[in-house]
ZAVOSE-476126 format. One record per atom (N, C-alpha, C, O, CB): x, y, z. Coordinates in steps of 0.02 Angstrom, whole numbers, padded with zeros to 5 digits, always signed. Glycine has a CB too. Layout:
BEGIN
XYZ;...
This chain:
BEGIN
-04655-06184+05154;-04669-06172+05084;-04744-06173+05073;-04775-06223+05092;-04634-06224+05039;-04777-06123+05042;-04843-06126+05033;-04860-06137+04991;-04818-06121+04949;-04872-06090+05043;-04926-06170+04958;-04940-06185+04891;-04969-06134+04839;-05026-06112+04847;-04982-06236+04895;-04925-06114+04780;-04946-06045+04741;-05031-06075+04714;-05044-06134+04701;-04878-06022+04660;-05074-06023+04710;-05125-06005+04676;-05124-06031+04592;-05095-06013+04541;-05127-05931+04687;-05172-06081+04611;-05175-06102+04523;-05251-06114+04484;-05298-06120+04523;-05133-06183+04512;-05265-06117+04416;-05341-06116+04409;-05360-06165+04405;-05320-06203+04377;-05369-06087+04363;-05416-06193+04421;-05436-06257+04422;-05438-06310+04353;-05458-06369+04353;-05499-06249+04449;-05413-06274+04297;-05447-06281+04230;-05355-06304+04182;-05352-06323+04123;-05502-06180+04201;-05302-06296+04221;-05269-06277+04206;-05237-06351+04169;-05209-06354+04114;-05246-06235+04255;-05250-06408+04213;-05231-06484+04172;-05280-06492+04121;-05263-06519+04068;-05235-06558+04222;-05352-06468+04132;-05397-06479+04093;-05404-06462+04019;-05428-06495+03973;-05436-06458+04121;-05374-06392+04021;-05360-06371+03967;-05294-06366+03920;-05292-06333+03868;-05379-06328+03977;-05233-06411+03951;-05180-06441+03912;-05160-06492+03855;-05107-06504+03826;-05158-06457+03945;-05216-06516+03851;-05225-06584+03820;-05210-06638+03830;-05162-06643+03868;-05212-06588+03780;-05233-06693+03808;-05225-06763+03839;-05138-06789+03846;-05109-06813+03894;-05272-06820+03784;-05119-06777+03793;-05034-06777+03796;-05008-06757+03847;-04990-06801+03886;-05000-06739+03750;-04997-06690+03865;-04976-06666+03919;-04976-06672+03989;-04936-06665+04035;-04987-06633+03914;-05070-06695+03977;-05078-06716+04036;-05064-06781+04078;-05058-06787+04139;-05124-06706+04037;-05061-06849+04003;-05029-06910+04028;-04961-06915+04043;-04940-06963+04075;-05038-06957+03987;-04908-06852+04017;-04841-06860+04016;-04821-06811+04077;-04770-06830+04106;-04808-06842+03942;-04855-06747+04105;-04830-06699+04168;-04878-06712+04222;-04857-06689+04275;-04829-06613+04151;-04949-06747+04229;-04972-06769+04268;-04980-06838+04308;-04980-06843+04369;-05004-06751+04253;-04989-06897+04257;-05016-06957+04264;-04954-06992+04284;-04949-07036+04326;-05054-06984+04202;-04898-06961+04240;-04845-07024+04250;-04806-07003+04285;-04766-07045+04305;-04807-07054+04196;-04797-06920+04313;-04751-06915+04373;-04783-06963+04419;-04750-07010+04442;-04744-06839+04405;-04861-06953+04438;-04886-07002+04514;-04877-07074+04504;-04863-07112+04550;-04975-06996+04537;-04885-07093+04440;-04874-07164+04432;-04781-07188+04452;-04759-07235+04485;-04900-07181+04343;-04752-07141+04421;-04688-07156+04437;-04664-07132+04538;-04632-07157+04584;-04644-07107+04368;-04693-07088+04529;-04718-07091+04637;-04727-07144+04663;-04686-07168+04702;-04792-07059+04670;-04801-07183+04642;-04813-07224+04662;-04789-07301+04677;-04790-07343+04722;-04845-07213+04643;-04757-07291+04588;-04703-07348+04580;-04652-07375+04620;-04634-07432+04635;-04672-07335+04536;-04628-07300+04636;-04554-07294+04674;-04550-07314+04764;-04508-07343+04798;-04530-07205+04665;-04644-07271+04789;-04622-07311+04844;-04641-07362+04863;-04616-07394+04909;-04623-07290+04886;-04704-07382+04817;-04730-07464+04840;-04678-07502+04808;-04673-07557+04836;-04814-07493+04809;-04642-07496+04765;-04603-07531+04740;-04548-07564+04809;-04546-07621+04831;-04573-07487+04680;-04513-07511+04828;-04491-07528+04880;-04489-07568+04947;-04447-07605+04974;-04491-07498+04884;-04566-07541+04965;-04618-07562+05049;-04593-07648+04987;-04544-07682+05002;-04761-07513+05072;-04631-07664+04934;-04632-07740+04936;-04560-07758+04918;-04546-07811+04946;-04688-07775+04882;-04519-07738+04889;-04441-07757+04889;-04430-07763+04956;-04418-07822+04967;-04389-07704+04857;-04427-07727+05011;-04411-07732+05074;-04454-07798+05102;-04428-07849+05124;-04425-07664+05110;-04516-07788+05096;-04544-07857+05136;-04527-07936+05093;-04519-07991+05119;-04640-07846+05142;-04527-07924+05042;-04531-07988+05002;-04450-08018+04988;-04436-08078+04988;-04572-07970+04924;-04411-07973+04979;-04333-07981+04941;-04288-07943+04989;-04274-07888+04964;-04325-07944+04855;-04254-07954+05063;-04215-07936+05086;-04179-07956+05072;-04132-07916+05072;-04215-07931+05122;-04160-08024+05049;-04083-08046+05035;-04068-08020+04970;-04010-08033+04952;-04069-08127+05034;-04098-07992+04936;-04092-07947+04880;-04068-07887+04862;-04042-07871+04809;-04130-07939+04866;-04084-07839+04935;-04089-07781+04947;-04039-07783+04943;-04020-07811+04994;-04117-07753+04989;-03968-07763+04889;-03887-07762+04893;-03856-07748+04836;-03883-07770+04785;-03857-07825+04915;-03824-07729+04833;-03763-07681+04776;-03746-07727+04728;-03741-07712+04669;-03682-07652+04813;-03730-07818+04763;-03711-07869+04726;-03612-07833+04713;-03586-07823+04658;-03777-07878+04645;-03581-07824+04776;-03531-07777+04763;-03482-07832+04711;-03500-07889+04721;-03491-07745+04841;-03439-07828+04669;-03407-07857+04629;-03324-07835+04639;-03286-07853+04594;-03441-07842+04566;-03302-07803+04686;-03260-07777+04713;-03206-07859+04730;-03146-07846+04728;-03298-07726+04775;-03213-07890+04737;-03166-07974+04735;-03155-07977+04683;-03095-07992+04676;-03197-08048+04752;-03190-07969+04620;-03158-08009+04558;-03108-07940+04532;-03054-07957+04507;-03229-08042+04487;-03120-07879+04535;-03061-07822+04501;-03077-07761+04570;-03130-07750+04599;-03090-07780+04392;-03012-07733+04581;-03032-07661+04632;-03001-07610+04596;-03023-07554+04607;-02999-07659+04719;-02954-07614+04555;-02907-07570+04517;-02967-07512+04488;-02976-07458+04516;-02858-07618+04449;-03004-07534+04428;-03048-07480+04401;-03110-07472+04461;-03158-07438+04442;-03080-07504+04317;-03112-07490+04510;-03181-07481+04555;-03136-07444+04580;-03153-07388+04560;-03228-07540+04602;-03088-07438+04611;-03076-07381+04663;-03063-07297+04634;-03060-07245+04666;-03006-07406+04705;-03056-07313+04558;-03064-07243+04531;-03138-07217+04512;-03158-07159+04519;-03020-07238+04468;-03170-07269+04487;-03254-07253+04459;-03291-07238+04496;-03328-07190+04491;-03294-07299+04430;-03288-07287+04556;-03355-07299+04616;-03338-07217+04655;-03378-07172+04644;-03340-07393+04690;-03297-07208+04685;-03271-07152+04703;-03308-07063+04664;-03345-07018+04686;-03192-07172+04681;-03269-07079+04593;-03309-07016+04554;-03372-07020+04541;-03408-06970+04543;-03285-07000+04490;-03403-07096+04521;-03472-07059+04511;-03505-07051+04582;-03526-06993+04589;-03525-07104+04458;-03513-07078+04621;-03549-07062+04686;-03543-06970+04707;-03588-06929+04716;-03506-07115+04751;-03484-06966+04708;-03456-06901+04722;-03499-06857+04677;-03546-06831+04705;-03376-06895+04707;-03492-06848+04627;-03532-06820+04579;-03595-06827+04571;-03626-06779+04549;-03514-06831+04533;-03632-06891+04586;-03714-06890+04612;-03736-06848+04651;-03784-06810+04643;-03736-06942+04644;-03692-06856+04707;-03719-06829+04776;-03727-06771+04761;-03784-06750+04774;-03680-06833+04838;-03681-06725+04730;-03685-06657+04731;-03726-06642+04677;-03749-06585+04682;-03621-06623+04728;-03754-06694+04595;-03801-06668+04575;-03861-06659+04617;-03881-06603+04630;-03810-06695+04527;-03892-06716+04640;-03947-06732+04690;-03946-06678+04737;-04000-06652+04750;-03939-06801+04727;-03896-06657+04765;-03915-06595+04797;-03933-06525+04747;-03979-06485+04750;-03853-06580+04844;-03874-06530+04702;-03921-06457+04681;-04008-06470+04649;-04055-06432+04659;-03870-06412+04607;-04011-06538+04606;-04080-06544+04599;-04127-06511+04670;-04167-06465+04669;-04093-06625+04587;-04109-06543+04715;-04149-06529+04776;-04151-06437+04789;-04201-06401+04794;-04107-06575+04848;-04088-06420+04790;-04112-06353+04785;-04133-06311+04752;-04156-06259+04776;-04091-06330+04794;-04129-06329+04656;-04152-06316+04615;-04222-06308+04603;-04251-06258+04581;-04130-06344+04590;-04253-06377+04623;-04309-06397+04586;-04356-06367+04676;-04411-06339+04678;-04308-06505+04547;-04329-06379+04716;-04372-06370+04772;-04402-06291+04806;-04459-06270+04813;-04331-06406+04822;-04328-06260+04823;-04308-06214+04815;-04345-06152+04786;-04303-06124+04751;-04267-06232+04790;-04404-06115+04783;-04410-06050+04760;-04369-05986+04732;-04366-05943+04775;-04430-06036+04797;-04341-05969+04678;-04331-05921+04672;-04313-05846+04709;-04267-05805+04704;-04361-05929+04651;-04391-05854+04761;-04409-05796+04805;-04349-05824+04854;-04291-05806+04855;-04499-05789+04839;-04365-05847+04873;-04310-05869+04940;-04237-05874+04932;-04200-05860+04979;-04325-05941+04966;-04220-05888+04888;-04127-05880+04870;-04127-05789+04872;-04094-05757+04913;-04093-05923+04762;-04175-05756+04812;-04151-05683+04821;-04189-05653+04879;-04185-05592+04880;-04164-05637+04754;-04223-05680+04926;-04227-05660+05002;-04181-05676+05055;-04186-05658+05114;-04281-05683+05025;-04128-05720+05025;-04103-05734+05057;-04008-05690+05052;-03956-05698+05084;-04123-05803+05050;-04028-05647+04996;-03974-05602+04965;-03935-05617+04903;-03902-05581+04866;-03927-05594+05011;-03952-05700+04902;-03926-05723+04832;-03956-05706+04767;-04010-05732+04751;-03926-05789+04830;-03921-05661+04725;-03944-05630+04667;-03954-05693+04621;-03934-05751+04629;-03892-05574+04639;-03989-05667+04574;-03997-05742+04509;-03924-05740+04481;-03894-05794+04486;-04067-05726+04423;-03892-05691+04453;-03834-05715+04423;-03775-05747+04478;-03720-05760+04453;-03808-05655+04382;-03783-05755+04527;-03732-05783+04590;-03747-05836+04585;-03699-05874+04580;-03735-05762+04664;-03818-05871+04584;-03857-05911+04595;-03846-05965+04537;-03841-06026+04543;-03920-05880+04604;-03843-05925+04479;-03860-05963+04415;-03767-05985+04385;-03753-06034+04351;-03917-05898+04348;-03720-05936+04408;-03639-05954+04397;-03629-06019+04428;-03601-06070+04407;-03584-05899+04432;-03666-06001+04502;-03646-06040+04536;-03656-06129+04538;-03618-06173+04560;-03664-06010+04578;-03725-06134+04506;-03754-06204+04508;-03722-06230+04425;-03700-06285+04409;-03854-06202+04519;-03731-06174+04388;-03683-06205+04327;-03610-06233+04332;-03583-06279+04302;-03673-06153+04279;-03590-06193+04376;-03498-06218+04378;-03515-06276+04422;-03485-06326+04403;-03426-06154+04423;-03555-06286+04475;-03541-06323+04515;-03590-06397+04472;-03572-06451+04497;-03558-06289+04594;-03646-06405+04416;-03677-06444+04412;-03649-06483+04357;-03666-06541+04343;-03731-06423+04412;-03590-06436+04319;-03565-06449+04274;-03525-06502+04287;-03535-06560+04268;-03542-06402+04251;-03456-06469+04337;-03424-06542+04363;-03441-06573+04392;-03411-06625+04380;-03382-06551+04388;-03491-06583+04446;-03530-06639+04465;-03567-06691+04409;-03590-06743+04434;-03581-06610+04506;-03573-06684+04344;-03615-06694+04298;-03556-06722+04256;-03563-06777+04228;-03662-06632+04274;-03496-06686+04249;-03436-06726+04192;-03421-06798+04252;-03427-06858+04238;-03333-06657+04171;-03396-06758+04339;-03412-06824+04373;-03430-06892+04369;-03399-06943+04355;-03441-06817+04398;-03488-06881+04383;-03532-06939+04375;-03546-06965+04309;-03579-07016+04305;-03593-06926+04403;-03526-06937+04257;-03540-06979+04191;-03455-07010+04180;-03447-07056+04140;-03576-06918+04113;-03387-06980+04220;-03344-07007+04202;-03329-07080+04238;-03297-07130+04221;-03301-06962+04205;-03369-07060+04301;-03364-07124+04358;-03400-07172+04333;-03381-07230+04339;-03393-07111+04432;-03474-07148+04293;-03503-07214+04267;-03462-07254+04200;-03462-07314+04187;-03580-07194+04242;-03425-07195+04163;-03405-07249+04085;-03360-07291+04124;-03352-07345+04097;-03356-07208+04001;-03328-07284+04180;-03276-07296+04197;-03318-07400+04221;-03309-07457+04199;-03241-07224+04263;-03347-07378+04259;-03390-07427+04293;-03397-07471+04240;-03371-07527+04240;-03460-07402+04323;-03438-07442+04184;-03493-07483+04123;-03412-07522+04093;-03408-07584+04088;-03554-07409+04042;-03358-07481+04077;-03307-07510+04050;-03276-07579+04065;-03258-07624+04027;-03268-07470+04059;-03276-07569+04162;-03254-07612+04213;-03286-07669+04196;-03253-07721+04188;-03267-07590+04283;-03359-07670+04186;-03413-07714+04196;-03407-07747+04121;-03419-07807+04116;-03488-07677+04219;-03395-07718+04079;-03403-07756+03998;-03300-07772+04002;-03296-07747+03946;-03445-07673+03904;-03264-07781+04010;-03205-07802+04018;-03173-07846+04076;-03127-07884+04062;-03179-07752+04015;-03189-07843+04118;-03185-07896+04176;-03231-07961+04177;-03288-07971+04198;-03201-07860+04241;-03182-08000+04147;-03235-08071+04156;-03297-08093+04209;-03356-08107+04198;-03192-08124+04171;-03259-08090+04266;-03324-08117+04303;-03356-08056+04331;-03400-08063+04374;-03310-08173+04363;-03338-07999+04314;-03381-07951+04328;-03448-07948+04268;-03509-07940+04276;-03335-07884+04332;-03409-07957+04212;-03468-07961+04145;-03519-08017+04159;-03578-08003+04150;-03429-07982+04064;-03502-08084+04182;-03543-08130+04205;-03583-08123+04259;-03633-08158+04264;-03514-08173+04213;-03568-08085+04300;-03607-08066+04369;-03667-08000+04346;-03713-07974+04377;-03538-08032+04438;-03642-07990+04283;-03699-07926+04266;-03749-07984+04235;-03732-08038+04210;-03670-07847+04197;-03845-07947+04248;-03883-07964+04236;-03931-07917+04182;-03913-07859+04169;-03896-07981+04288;-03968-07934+04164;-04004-07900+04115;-04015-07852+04156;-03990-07798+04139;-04062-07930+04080;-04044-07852+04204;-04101-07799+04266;-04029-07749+04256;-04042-07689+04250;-04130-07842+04385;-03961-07766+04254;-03919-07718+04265;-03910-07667+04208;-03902-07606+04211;-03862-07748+04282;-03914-07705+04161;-03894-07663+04086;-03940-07636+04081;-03923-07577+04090;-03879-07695+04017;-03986-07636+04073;-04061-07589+04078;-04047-07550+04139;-04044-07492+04118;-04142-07637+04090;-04037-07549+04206;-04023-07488+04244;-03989-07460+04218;-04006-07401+04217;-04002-07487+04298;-03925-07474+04183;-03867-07428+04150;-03900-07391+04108;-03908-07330+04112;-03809-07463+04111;-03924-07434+04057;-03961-07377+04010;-03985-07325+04029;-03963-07269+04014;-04009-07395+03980;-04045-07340+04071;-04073-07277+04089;-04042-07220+04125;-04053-07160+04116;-04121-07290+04121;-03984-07258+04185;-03959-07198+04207;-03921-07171+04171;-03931-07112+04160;-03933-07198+04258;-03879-07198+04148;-03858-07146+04085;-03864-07105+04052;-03829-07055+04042;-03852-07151+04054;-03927-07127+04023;-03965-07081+03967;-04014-07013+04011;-04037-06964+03981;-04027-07143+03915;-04020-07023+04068;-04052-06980+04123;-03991-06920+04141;-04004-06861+04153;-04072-07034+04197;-03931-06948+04139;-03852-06909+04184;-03838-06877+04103;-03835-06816+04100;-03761-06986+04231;-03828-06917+04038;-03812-06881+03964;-03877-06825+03961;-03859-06773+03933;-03815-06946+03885;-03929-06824+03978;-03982-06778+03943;-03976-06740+04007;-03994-06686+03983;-04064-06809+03914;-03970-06732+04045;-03967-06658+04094;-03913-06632+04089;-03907-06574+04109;-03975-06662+04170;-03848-06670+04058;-03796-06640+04053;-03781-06616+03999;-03724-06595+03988;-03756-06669+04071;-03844-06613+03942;-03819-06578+03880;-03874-06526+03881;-03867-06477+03845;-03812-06625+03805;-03942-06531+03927;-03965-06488+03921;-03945-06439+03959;-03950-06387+03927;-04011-06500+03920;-03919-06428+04025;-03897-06391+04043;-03824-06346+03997;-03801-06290+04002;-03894-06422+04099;-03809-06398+03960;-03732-06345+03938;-03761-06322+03860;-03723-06283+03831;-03631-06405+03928;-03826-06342+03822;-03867-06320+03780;-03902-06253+03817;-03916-06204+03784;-03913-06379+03758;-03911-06257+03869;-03953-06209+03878;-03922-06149+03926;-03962-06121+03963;-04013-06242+03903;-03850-06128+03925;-03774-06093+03946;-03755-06084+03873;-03721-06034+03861;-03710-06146+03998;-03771-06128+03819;-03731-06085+03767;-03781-06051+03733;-03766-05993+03718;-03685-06125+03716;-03856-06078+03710;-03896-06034+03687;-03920-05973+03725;-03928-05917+03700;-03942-06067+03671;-03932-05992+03794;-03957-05949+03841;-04032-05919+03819;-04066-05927+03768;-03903-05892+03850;-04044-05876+03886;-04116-05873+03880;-04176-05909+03897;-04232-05898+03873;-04123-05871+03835;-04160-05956+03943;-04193-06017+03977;-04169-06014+04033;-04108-06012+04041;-04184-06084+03950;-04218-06012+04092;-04218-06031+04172;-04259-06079+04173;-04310-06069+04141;-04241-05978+04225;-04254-06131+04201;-04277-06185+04226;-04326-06170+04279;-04382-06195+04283;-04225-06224+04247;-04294-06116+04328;-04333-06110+04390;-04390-06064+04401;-04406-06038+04454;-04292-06094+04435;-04422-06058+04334;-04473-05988+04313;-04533-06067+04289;-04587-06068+04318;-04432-05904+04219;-04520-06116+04248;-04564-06164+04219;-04552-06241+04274;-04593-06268+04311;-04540-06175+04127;-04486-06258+04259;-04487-06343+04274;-04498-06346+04338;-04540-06383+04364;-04420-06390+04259;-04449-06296+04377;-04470-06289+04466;-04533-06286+04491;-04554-06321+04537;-04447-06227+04498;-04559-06248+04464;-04653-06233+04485;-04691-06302+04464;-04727-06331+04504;-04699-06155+04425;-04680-06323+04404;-04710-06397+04402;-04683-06439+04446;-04723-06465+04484;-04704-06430+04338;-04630-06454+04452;-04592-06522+04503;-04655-06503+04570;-04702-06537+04591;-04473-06504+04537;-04632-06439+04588;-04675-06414+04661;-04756-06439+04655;-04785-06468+04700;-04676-06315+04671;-04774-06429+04616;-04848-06423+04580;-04868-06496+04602;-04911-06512+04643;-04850-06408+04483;-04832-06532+04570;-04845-06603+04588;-04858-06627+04688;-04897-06657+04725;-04768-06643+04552;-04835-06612+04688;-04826-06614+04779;-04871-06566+04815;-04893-06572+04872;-04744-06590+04807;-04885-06500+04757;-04967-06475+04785;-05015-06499+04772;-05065-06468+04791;-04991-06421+04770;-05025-06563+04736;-05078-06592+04713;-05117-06535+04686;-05168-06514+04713;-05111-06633+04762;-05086-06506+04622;-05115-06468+04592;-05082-06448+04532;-05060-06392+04519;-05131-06425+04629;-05080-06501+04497;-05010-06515+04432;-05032-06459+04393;-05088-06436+04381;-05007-06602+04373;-04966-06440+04375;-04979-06384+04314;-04947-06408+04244;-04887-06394+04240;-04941-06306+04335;-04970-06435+04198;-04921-06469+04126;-04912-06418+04097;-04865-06411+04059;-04952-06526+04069;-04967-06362+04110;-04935-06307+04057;-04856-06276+04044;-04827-06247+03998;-04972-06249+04073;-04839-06301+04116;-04770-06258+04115;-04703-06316+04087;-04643-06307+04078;-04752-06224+04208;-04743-06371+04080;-04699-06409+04048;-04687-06404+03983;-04629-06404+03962;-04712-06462+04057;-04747-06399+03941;-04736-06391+03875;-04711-06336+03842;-04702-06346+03782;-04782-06400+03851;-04694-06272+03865;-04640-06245+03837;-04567-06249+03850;-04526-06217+03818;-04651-06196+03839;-04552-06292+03903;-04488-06311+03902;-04464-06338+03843;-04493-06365+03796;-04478-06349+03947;-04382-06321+03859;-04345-06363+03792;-04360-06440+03797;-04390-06473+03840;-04252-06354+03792;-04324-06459+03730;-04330-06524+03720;-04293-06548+03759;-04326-06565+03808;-04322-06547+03664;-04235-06562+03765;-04186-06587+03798;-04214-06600+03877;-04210-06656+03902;-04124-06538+03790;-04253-06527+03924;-04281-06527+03977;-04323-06581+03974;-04316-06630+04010;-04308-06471+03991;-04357-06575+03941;-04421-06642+03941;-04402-06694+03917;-04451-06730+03906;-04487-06633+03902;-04349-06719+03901;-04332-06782+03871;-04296-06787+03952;-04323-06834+03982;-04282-06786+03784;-04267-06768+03976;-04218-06779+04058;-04276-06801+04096;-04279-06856+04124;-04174-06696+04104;-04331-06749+04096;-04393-06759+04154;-04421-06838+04151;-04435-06883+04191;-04466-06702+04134;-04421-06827+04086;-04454-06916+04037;-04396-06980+04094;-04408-07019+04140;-04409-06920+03895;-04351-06967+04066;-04299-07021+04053;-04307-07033+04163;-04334-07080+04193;-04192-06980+03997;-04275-06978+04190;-04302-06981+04267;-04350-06994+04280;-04346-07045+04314;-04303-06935+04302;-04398-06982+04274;-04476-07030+04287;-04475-07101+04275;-04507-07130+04319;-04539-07009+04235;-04451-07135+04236;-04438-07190+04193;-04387-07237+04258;-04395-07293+04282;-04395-07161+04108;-04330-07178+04269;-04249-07214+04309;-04290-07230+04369;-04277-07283+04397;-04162-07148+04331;-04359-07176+04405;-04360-07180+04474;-04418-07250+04475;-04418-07293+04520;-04387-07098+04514;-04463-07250+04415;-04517-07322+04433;-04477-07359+04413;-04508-07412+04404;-04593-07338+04397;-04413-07367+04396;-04380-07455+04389;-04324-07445+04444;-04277-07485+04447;-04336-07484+04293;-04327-07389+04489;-04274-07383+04533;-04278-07441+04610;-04229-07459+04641;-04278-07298+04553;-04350-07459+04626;-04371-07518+04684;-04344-07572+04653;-04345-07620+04690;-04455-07534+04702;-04312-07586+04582;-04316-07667+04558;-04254-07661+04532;-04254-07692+04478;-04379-07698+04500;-04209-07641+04541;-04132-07615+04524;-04115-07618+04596;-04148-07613+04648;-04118-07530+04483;-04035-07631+04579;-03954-07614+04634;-03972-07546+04673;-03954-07540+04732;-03862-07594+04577;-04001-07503+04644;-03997-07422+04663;-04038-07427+04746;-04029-07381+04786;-04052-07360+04590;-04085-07493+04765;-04090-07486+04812;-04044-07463+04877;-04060-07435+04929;-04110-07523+04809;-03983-07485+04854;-03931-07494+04913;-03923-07409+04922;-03885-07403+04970;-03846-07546+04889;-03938-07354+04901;-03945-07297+04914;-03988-07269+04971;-03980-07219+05006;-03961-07278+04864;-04048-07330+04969;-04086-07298+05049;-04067-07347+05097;-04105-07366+05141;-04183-07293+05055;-04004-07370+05089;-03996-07407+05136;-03923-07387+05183;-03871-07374+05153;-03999-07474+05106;-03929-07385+05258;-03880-07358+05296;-03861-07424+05371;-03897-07445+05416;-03917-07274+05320;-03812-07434+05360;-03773-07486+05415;-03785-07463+05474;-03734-07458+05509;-03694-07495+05411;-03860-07438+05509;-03866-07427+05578;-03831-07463+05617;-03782-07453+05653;-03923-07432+05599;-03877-07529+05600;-03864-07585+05648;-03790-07602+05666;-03775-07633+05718;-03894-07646+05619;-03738-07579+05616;-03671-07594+05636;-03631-07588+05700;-03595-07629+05729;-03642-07565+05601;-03653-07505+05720;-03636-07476+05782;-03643-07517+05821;-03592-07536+05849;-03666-07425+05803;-03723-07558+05845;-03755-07589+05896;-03731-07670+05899;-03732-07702+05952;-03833-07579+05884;-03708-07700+05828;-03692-07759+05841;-03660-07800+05886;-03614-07771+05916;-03676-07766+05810;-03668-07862+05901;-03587-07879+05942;-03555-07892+05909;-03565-07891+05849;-03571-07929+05989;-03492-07911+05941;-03410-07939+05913;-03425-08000+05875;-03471-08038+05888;-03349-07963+05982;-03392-08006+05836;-03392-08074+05801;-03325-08119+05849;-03268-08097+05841;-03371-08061+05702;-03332-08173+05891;-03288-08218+05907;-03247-08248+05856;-03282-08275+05814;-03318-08261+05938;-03196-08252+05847;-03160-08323+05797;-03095-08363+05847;-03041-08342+05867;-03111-08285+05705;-03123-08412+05853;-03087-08456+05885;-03032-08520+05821;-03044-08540+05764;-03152-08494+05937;-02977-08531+05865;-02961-08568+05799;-02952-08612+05831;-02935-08614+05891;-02908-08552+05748;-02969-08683+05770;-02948-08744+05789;-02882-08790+05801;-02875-08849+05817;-02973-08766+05758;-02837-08737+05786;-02764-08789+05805;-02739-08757+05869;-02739-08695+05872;-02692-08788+05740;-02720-08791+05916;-02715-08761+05983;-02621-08722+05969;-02601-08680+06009;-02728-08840+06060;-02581-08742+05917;-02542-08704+05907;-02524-08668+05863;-02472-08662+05831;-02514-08719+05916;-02583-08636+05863;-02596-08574+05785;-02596-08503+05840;-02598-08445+05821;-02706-08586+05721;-02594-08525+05914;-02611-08465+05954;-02537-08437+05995;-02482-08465+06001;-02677-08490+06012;-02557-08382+06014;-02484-08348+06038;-02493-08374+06122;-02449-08368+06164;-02479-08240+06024;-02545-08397+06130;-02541-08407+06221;-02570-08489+06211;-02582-08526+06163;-02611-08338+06284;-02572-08492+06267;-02589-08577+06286;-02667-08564+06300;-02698-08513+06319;-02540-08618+06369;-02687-08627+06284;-02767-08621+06261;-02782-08614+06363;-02747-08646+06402;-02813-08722+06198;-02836-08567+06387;-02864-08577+06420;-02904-08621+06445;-02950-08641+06410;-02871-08551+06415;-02892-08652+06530;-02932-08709+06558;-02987-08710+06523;-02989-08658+06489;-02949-08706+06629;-03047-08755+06512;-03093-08771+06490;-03123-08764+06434;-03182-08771+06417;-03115-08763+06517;-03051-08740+06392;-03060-08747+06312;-03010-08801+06285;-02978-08786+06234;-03044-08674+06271;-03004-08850+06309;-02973-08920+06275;-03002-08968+06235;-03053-09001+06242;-02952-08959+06318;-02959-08964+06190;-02979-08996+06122;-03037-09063+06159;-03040-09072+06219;-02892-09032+06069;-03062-09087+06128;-03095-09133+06135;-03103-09184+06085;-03134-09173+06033;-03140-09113+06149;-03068-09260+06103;-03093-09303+06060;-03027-09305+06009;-03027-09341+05959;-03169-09279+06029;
């Protein structure tokens, strides 16, 4: 991917607004997200965890946890191909815009009813289950909020912007997301986006710098080490709790 041609003048001449809200606070929220982490990891490993609540109720977790994940994953991917993704390259690649554009709507849509049905489902679980409600912490209800309000505003702007029509995302918001990562921010292309667009961009910037100090860690986290572990031994202490006779030089003692 190469970096498009831009004028040097181009943050300069957006105004201070624009420029603290499509320049300053995407890197701050960058920055947030991964130092946030490097010191969560060094400082708070016994932290680093989901806090699973799966002992006190499984009934509504095995329907919620299930849909919203399912439905993340596949937003997060189309973001990724959305926002990353060029234009040029899908229709070089033979994919027309209207194939392109049916396609990420039908598919972002139910990924998007998904994950907002898996979360009420969750938030429900969590405000109705006693010791699940007690095991929630402030740090949690404030993640809810925000993700929420991050998963509600892309999901109305996208179906706001299928019924009005006349808005591509991937002509303005795509070129900025990219922009950022060329170190060569463009805000202009933010400010004619819809509202709804820039209230999602807002609210995600916001989800990803409080995302190192939230549960959501357990997302970069993967059970390598499991494969490699050893066996866990359990030996028991009553010599006739066993189906065979205790082996020589394991007699009780004492």
């Amino acid at each position: 991917m190469t970096a498009p041609t831009h004028h040097p003048t181009l943050a300069a001449t957006a105004g201070t607004g624009p420029v603290l809200l499509w320049v300053v606070l995407p890197y701050l929220s960058l920055a947030v997200f991964v130092l946030g982490h490097i010191w969560r990891y060094r400082y708070d490993k016994f932290g680093w965890t989901t806090r699973s609540s799966q002992l006190y109720e499984n009934r509504l977790l095995r329907i919620g946890s299930p849909l919203f994940h399912f439905g993340i994953l596949v937003v997060l991917i189309g973001h990724i191909g959305g926002l990353l993704v060029p234009k040029s390259w899908t229709e070089a690649a033979g994919i027309s815009e209207h194939t392109y554009h049916v396609t990420a709507v039908a598919l972002g849509t139910v990924a998007g009813v998904c994950t907002l049905g898996g979360l009420a489902i969750l938030i429900y679980r969590r405000r109705t289950v006693g010791p699940v409600f007690s095991a929630t912490t402030r740090n949690d209800k404030a993640m809810y909020v925000l993700l929420t309000a991050t998963i509600v505003l892309g999901l109305a702007a996208t179906v706001a912007a299928n019924i009005l029509g006349g808005y591509d995302y991937r002509d303005t918001i795509s070129p900025w997301f990219r922009s950022i990562f060329y170190l060569q921010p463009d805000p202009a292309l933010m400010t004619g986006a819809p509202v709804l667009f820039q209230l999602h961009a807002l609210s995600a910037l916001l989800l990803f710098a409080a995302w190192p100090f939230t549960r959501l860690v357990h997302m970069l986290t993967a059970p390598l080490g499991y494969v490699t572990r050893p066996y866990i031994v359990y030996r028991s202490r009553d010599v006739g709790l066993g189906a065979r006779a205790p082996r020589r030089g394991w007699e009780r003692v004492g």
